[in-house]
BASELUM-969389 format. One record per atom (N, C-alpha, C, O): residue in three letters; x, y, z. Coordinates in steps of 0.05 Angstrom, whole numbers, plus 5000, padded with zeros to 4 digits. Atoms other than C-alpha are relative to their C-alpha. Layout:
BEGIN
ALAXYZ...
REM end
This chain:
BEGIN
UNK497850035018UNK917679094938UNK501550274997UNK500350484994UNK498449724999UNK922979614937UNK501350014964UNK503649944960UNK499250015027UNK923979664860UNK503050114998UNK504650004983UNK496949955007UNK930780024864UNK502049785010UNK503949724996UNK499250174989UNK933179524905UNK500449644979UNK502349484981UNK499850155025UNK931478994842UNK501750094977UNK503249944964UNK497749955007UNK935179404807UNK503449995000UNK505249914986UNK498150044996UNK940179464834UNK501949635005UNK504149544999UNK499450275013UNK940878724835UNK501249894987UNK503449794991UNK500050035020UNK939878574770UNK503050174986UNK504650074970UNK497449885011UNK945679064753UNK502449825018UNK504649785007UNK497750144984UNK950078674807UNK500149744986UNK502149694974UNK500350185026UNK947978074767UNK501750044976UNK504049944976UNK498649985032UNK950478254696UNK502450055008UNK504349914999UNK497149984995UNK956478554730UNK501349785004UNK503149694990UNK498950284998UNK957877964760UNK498449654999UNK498249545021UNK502050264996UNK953577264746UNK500249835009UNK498549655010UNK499250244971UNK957176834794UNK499050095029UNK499249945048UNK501049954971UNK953777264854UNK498449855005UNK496249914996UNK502250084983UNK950176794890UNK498550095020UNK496150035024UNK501349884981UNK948777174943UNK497850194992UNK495850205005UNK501449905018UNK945577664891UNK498149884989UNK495950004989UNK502250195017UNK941677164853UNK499149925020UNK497449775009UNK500750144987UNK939376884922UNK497850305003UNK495450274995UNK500849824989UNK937277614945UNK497650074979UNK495450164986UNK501849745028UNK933677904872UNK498449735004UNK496249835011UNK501850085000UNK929777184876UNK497250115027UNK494850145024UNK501249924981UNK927677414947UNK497950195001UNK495950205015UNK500949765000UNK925878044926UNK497249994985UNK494950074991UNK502349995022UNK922377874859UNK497049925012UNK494850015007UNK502950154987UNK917377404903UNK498950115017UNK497449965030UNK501649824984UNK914877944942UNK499450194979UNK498950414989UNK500249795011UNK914078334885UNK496750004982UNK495149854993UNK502650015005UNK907378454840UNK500249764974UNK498449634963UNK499650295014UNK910577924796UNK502149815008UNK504349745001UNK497850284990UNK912377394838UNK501049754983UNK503149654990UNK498450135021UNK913576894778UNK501950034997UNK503449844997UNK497950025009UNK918777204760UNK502549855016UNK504449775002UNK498650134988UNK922776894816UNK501149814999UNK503649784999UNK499550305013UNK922476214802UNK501950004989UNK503749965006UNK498150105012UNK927476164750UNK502850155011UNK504750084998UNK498449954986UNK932376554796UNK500849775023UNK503249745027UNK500850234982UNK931075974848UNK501349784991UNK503349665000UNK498950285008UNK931675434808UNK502850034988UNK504549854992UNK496549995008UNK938875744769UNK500949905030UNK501749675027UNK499249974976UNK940775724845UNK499249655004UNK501049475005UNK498850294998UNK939075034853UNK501449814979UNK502949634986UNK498650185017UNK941474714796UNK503849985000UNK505649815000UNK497150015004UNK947875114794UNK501749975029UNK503949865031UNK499449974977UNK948975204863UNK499549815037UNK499749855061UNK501850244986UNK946174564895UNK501350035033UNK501049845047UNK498650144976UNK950274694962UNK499550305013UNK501050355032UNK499749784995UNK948575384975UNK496650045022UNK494750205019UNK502550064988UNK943075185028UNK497750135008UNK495450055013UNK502949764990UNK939075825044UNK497050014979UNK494750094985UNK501949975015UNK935475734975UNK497949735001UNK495949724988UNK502250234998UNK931775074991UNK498550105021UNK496250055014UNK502349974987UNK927875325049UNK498950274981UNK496650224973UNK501649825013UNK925875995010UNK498449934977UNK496150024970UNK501650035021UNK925075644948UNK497049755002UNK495449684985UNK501650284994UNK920575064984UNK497850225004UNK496050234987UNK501149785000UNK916975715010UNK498250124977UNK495950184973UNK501049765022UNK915976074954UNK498449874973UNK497350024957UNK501950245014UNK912575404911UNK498349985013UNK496249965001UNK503550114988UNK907075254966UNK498950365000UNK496750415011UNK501549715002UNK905476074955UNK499349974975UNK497250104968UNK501049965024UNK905175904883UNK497549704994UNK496449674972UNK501250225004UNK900875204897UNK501849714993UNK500849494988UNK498950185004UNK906374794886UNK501149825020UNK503549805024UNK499550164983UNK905774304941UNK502149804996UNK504349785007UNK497350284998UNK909473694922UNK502950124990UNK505150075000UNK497749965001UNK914274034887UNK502250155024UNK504650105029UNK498249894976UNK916674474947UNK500849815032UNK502549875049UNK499550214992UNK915973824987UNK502449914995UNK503949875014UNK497950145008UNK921373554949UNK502350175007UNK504250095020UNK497149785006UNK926374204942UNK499950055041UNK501650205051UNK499449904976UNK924974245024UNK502049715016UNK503749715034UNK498550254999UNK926773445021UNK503150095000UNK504450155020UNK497749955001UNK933373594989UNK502050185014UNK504450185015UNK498949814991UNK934574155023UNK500849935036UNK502850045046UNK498750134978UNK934973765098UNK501549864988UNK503549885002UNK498150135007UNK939073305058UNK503350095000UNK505149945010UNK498749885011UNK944373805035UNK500850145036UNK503050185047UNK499449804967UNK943874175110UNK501149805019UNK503049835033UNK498350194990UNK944973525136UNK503549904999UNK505249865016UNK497350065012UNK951273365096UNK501950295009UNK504250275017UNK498149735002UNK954374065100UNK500150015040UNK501950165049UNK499949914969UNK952874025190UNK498450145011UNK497650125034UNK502249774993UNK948274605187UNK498149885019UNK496949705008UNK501250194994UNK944474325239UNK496950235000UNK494550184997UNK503449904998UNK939374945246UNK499850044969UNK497749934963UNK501350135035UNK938474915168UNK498949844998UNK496649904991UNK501150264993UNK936474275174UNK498449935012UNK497049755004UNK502350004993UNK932174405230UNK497650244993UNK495250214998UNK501549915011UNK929274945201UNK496649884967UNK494349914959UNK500550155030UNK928074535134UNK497549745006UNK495549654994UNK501650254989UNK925273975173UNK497450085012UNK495549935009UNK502149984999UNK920374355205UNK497650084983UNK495250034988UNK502249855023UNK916874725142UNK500049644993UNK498049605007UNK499450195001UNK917873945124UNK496149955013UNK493849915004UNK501950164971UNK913473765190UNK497250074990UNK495349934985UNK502449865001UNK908674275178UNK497449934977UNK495049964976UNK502150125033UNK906473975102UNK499449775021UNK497049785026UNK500950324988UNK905673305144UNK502049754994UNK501849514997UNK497650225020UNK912173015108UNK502149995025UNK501750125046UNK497849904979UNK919072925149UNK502149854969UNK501449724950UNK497350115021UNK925672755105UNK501549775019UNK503449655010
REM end
């Protein structure tokens, strides 16, 4: 974890709280960090508000089976070929599909 690097973030954040790309990155960061919790609710702002912004469903599908949360990252990797589908992305989608494969699930 590069702690200035969270910083710096977090200050890009408050500056601006529409960065997605920011809020995608400081979740990234947090979940390598010595408190990966904190990520999560970076994650999930990003899906709720951002439902189309596809890079956070394979990290955040990721970053739940690190915390034990099988089915739920099942599901957010579900939606997330859904969304990669709809948008064309086709290697999003196959990306998405294989972490997918790998639980034993397919969308």
């Amino acid at each position: 974890m590069n702690q200035t690097r969270i910083e710096f973030l977090r200050q890009t954040l408050e500056d601006n709280p529409n960065d997605t790309f920011a809020r995608y990155a400081l979740a990234l960061e947090l979940s390598k960090s010595s408190t990966p919790s904190e990520a999560w609710p970076y994650f999930q702002y990003l899906l709720t508000h951002h439902p189309e912004y596809s890079p956070t469903y394979y990290q955040a599908g990721m970053f739940l089976l690190t915390q034990g949360r099988r089915e739920e990252a099942q599901a957010i990797l579900a939606k997330g070929v859904e969304v990669a589908r709809r948008q064309g992305n086709a290697h999003a989608q196959s990306e998405l599909q294989a972490a997918l494969d790998d639980l034993g699930t397919s969308a």
